[in-house]
N, C-alpha and C positions, 0 to 999 in steps of 0.2 A: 084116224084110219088112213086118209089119203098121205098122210107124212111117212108114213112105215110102206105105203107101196114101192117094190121094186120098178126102176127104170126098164124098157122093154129091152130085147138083146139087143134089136135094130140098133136103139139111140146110142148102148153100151159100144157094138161095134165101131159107131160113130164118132163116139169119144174118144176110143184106143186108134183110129186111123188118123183123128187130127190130132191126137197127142205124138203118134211117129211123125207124123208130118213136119211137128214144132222139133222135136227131136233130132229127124236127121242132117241137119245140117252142123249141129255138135257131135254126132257120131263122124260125118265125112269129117270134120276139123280132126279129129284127135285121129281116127284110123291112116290119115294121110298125112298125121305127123309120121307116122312110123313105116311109110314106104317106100322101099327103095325108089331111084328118079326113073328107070323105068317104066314103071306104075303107076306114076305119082297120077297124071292124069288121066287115067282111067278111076272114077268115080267110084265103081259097082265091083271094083279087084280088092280083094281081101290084102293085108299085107303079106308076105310074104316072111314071117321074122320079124323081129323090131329091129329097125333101122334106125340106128341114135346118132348118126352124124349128121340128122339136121339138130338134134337139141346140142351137140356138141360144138357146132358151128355160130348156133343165136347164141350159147356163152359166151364166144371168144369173139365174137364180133358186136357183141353189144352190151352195153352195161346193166344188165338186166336186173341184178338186185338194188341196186343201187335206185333206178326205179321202182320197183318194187317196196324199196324205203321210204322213198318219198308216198308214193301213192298210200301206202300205213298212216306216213303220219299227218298225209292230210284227212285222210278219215276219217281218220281216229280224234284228231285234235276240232273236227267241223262236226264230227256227231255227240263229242261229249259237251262242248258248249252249245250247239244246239237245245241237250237235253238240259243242261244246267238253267235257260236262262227259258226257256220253253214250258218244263214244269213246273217253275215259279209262277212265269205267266200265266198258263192254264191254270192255276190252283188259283189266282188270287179272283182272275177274272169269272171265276165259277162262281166262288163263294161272296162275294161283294154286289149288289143288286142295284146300289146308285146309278144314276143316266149316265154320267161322266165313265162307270167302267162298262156301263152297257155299250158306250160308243166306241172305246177302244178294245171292245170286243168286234164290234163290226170290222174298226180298221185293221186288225188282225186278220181279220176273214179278207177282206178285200186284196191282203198283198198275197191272196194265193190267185187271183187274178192274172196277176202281172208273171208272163215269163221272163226268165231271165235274161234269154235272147235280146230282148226287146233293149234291155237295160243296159248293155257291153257299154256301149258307146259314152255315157255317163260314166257308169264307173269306170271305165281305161281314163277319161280325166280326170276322174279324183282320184285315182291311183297314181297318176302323174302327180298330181298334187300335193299330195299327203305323201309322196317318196315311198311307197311301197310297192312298185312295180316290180315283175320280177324277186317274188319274195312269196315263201312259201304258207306264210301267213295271209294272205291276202286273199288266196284261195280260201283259209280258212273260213273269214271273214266272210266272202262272197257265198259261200255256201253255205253260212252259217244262218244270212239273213234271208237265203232263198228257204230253208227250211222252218225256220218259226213262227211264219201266219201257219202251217199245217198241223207242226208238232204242237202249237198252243191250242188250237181246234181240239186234238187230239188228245191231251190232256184233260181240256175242260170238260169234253164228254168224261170220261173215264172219272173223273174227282165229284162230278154227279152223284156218282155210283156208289162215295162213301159216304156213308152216315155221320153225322153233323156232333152225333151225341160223342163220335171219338177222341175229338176235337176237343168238346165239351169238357170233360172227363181227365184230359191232358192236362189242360190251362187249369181245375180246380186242383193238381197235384202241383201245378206251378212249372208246366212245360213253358216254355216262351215259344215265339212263333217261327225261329229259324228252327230250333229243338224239336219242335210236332213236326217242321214239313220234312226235316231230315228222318227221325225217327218213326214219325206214324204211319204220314202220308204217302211219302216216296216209295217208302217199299210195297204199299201194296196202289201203286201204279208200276209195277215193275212189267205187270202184261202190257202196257202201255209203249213202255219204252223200249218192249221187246220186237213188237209190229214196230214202234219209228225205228229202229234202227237194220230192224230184215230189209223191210219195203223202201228204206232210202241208201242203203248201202252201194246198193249195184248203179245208183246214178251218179254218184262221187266216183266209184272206181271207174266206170266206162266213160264218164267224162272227157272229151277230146279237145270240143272247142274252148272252154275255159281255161285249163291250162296252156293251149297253143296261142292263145291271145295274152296271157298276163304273166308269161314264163319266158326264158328267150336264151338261160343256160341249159344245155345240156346236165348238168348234176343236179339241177334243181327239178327236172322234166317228169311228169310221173306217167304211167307205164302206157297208157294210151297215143297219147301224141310221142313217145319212143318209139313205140311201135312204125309207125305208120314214119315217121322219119327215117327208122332203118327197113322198111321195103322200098323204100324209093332213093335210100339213098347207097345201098347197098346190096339188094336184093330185086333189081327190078326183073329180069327173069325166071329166078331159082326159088319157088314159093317155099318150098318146104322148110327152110328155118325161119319165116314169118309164121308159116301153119304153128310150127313145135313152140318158138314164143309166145304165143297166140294160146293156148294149150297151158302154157305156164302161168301165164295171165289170168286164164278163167278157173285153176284149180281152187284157188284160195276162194272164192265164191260157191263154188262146187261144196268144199267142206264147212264153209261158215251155212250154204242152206240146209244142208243135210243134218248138224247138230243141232240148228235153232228154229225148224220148220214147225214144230210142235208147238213152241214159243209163242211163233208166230198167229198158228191157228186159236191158238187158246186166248190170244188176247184181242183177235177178232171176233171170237166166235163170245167172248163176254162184254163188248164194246157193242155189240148188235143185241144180244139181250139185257141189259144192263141202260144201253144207251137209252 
């Protein structure tokens, strides 16, 4: 009964006033891409028209897709080997009871301890070392091992959740054990890997100081530390084509939450009963 009660309006009102709260300051980003520089700082003046000579200015003045490419494919290239070597982990670490995986289960849990911060200093000299400074693998790399004590956590709950007998069942038709975890197991951890990759997407793209410390070409730069290079080194009065870049930046996140939100919710919301 007390689960089906409605919240009161009070708390409702409350909710929708710190929800605009969190809100407008992506409405002032995007509304003061588009106005003219009269207006620009005036906060509370509606535009006026779209004004697109600030986005027509952060084209020609800065190489935006080009970041934009980079920031893809380090993404893309640190979330799918996160996933690859992460849902291995979680699966085997779930189903295996011995001490010896009990404890490299713990050490799995342990490096979500550790932030990354903490670690630069280490890895800029193994990256000196190992010659991969200044290389867009390396980010992969670095982001790849900050994410696996989590994504493996996150697995092993989730592979909990499957029945033993399917496994079972597999191996008497004479599945092998790469063959069930690609074909049985993987897919239905697919809500799994739909939460690791909503909830860690947005820390790879907004990432600023890891690329600005292990990057040092401009074509290799991804869109964050671009950014913030071209307001200071080009824009240090004229905000408005940092705004409209700025704008550029946050769409592709805009429409990756908007199609995968549901993803998201359904695979927490079975990880929490389930788990």
């Amino acid at each position: 009964m007390g689960l089906n009660k409605r919240p009161s309006v009070a708390l409702e009102a409350l909710m929708i006033l710190i929800a605009l709260a969190f809100l407008f300051p992506i409405f002032f980003l995007v509304e003061s891409s588009f106005k003219a520089p009269r207006y620009f700082f005036q906060p509370f003046a509606l535009p006026h028209g779209l004004y697109l000579d600030y986005y027509r200015k952060a084209l020609q003045d800065m190489d935006f897709f080009r970041g934009l490419l980079n920031t893809v494919l380090v993404t893309v290239g640190a979330l799918g080997l996160a996933i690859l070597v992460a849902s291995m982990a979680g699966y085997v670490l779930s189903r295996r009871q011995e001490r010896l995986f009990r404890y490299a289960y713990l050490f799995f849990l342990s490096g979500m301890v550790i932030p990354t911060v903490g670690s630069l200093i280490p890895l800029f000299t193994l990256a000196v070392k190992i010659h991969l400074m200044n290389t867009r693998i390396l980010l992969v790399l670095i982001y790849t091992a900050g994410f696996i004590p989590f994504a493996s956590f996150l697995y092993a709950a989730f592979t909990k959740a499957i029945p033993r007998e399917l496994e079972e069942s597999a191996s008497l038709d004479g599945c092998g054990p790469l063959r069930l975890f690609a074909r049985i197991i993987f897919p239905l951890l697919l809500p799994a890997t739909g939460t690791f990759i909503v909830t860690n997407v947005y820390g790879i793209w907004n990432d600023f100081l890891t690329p600005l410390i292990f990057l040092n070409q401009p074509e290799k730069m991804t869109l964050m530390p671009q950014i913030v290079q071209f307001m200071f080194n080009k824009q240090s009065v004229n905000y408005g084509p940092v705004f409209a870049v700025s704008v550029l930046a946050v769409l592709p996140l805009i429409v990756l939450f908007a199609f995968t939100q549901k993803y998201m919710l359904r695979g927490l919301t079975a990880g929490a009963v389930k788990g």
